[in-house]
C-alpha positions as CSV (number, residue, x, y, z in Angstrom):
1,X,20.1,-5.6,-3.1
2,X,23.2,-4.0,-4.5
3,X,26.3,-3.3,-1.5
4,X,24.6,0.6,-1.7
5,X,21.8,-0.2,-1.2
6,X,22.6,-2.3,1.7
7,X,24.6,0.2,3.3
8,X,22.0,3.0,3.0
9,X,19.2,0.9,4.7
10,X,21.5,0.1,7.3
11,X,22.1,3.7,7.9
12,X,18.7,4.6,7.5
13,X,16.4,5.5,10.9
14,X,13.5,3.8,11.7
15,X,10.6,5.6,10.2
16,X,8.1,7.6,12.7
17,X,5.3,5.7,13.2
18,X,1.9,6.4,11.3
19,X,-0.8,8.8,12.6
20,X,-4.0,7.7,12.8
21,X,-5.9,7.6,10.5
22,X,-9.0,10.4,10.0
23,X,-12.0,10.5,12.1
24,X,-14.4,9.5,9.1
25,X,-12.4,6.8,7.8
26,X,-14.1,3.7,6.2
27,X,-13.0,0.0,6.8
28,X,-13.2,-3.3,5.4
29,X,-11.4,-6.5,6.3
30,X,-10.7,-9.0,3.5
31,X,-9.9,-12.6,3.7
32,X,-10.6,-13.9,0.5
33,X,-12.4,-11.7,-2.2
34,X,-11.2,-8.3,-3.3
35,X,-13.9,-7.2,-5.1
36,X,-15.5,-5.3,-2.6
37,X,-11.8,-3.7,-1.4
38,X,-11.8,-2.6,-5.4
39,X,-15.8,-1.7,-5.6
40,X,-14.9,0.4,-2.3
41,X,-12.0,2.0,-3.3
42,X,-13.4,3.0,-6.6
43,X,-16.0,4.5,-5.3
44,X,-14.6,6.6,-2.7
45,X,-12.2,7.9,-5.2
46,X,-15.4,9.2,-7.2
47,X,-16.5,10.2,-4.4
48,X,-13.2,12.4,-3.6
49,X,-13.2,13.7,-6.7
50,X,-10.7,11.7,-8.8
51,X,-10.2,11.7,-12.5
52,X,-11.4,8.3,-13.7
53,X,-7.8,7.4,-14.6
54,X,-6.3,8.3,-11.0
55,X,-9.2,6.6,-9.6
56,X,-8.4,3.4,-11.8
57,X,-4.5,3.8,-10.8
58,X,-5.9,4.0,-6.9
59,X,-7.8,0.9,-7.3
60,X,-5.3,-1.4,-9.1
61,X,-2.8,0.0,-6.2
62,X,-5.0,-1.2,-3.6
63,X,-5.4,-4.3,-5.3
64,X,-2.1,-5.5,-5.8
65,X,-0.4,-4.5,-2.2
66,X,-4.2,-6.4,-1.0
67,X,-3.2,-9.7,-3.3
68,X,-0.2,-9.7,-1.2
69,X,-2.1,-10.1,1.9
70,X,-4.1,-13.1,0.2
71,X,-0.7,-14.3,-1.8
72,X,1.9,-14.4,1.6
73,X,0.1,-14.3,4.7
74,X,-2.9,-16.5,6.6
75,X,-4.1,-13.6,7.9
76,X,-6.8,-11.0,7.1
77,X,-6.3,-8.0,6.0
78,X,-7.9,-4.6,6.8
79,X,-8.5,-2.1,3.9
80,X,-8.9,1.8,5.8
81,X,-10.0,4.9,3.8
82,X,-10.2,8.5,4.1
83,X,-9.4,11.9,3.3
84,X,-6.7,13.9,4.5
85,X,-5.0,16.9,3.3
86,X,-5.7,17.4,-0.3
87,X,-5.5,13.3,-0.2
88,X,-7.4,10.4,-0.8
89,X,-5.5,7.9,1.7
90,X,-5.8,3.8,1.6
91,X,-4.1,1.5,4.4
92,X,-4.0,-2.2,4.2
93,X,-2.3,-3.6,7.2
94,X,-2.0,-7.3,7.8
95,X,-0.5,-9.8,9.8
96,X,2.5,-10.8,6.9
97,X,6.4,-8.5,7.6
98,X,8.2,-6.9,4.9
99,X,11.9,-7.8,5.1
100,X,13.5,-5.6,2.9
101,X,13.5,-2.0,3.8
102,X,13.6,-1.0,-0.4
103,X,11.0,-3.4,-1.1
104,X,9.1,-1.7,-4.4
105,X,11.5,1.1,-4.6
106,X,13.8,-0.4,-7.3
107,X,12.5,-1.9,-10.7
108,X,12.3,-5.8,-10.8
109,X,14.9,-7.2,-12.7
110,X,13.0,-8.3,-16.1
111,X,13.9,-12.2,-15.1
112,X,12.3,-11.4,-11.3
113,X,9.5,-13.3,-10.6
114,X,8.4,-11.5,-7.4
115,X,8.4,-7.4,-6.4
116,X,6.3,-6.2,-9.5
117,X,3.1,-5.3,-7.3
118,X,4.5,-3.1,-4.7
119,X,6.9,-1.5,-7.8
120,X,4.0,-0.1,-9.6
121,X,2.2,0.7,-6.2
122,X,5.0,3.5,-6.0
123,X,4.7,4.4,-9.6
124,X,1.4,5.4,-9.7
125,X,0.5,6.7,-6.1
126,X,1.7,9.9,-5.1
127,X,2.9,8.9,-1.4
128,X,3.5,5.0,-0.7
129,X,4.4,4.9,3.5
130,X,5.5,1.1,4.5
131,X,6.0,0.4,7.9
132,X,6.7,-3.3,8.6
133,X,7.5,-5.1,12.2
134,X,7.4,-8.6,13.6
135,X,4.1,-7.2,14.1
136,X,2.5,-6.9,10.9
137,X,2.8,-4.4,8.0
138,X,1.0,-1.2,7.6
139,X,1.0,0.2,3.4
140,X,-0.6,3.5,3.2
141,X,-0.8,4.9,-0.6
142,X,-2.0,8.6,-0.7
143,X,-3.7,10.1,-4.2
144,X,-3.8,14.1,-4.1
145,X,-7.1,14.8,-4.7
């Protein structure tokens, strides 16, 4: 993190905390095996009416920031869909804490063997939301419908 950078997260408020999420939301907690967090997520997208290609964007979204879970924490995570304004909305919260208030908002250096996943989370979802506490961390990514 560049002196900047350092200075602005410094400076920056704590984010509001997240609303809830929508009365017909759809869950799915994940210890192991993603397939079903990517069979889910596909299909609700269909469902929502994304193009095939948002859809595939959604999914590999989901499945990277739910690798995470799997790659840096021992616990479970919880995958939590729904619609909301316009949006197609997918949470993973787990147990694991995000340091680094910019984490995925820069590009990983081209030697940088960490920080790719949650990079291209923010390039292909319209809204990435990361709230992180000695708690656990909460990653919503929103798709306009």
């Amino acid at each position: 993190m560049t002196e900047q950078e350092q200075a602005a997260a410094l400076h920056t408020p704590p984010p509001s905390p997240l609303s809830p999420p929508g009365d017909e939301a759809t869950s799915h907690t994940y210890r192991t095996d993603l397939s079903k967090v990517r069979a889910l997520v596909l299909q609700q997208g269909r469902a929502a009416g994304l193009s095939e290609s948002r859809a595939n964007d959604l999914v590999l979204a989901v499945s990277e920031v739910a690798a995470n879970t799997l790659r840096h924490t021992r616990s479970a995570g919880t995958l939590t869909i729904w619609r909301q304004a316009g949006q197609l909305v997918c949470e993973i919260q787990d147990e694991g804490t995000i340091t680094d208030p910019l984490a995925g908002q820069r590009r990983p250096g081209p030697d940088a063997t960490g920080g790719h996943g949650l990079w291209l989370v923010y390039q292909v979802c319209d809204l990435v939301e990361v709230r992180s506490d000695e708690t656990g961390t909460t990653i919503r990514m929103h798709m306009g419908i």
